[in-house]
C-alpha positions in Angstrom: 0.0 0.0 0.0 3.0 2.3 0.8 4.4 1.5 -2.2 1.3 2.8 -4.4 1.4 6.4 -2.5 3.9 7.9 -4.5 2.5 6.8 -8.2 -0.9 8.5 -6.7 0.8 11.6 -6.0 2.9 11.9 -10.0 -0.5 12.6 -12.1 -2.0 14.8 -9.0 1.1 16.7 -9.4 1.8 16.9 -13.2 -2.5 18.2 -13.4 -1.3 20.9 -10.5 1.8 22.0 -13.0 -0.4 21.9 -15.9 -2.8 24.2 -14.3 -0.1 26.4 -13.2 1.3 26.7 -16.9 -2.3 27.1 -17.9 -2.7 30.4 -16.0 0.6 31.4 -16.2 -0.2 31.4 -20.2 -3.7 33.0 -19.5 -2.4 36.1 -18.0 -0.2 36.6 -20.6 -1.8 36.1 -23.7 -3.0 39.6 -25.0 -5.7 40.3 -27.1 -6.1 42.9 -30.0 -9.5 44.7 -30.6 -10.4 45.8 -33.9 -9.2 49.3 -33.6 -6.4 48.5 -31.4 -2.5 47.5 -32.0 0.0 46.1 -29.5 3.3 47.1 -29.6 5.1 44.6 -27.7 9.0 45.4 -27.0 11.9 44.3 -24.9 13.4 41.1 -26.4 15.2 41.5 -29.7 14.4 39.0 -32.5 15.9 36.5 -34.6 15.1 39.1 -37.6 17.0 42.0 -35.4 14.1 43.9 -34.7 13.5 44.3 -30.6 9.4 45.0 -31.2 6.7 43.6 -32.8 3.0 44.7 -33.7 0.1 42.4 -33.7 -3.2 43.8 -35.1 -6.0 41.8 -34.2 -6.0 38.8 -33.1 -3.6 37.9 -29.9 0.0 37.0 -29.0 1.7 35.5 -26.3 4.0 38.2 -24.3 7.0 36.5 -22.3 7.0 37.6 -18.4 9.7 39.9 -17.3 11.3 39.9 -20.9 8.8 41.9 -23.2 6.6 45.0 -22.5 3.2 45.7 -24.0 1.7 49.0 -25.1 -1.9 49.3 -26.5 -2.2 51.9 -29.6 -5.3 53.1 -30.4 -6.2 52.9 -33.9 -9.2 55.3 -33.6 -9.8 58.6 -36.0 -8.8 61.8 -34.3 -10.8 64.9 -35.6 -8.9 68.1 -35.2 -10.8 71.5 -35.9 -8.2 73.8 -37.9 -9.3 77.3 -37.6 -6.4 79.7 -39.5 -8.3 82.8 -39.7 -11.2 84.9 -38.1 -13.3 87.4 -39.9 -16.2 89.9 -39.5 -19.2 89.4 -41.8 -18.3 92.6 -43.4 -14.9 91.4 -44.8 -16.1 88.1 -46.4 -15.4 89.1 -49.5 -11.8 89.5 -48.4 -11.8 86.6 -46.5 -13.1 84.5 -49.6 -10.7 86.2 -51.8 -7.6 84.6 -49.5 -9.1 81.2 -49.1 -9.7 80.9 -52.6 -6.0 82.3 -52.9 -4.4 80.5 -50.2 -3.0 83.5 -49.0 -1.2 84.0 -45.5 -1.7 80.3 -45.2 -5.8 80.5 -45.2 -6.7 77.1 -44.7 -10.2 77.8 -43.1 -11.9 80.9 -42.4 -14.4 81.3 -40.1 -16.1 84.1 -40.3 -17.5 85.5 -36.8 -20.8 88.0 -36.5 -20.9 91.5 -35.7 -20.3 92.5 -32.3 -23.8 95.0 -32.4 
C-alpha cells in the first residue's frame, strides 16, 4: 500500500503543474481589438528587430522579458481654424481662401459684435 502512495501523487502533481502553466499562459496572452494594436517590445528577435505589432488577433507576451503598449487605432478629428473674420470682410476673407494667401486654410467668419 505504501508502495502505491507515491505513483498516486505523479499525475495529481503533473494536473497541478499543468494548471499552473495554464494560467501562467492566460495572463499573458494579450488580445487585440479591432481598432487597437500592440506594440510589444523588450526582447530583440531572430530578424533584429526588438518590437513587434500584432493587429487583431492575440499574441503571447513573455513575463519579465517583453513590454506591451496598446495603440489606439481610432480617428482623431482636429478643428483647424487659421483665420477669423467679421461678416463685413467676407469678400476679403473669400478672396484669401480661394488664394491660399497668409496660409488661409479655413476661415471662419465670426458676426458683428452689435
Amino acid at each position: 500500500m505504501d508502495s502505491l502512495l507515491p505513483l498516486a501523487c505523479v499525475p495529481i502533481v503533473l494536473v497541478i503543474v499543468l494548471l499552473a502553466f495554464g494560467i501562467v499562459f492566460a495572463n499573458r496572452y494579450h488580445k487585440v481589438g479591432p481598432n487597437e494594436v500592440l506594440v510589444i517590445s523588450g526582447r530583440r528577435r531572430k530578424d533584429g528587430q526588438a518590437f513587434r505589432i500584432v493587429r487583431g488577433g492575440g499574441t503571447f507576451v513573455f513575463p519579465a522579458i517583453e513590454r506591451v503598449d496598446m495603440l489606439s487605432m481610432e480617428v482623431m478629428t482636429i478643428d483647424v481654424v487659421t483665420h477669423r473674420v467679421p461678416l463685413e470682410h467676407i469678400a476679403e476673407a473669400y478672396h484669401m481662401f480661394s488664394s491660399k494667401l497668409d496660409g488661409c486654410i479655413k476661415p471662419v467668419i465670426v458676426p458683428d459684435a452689435a
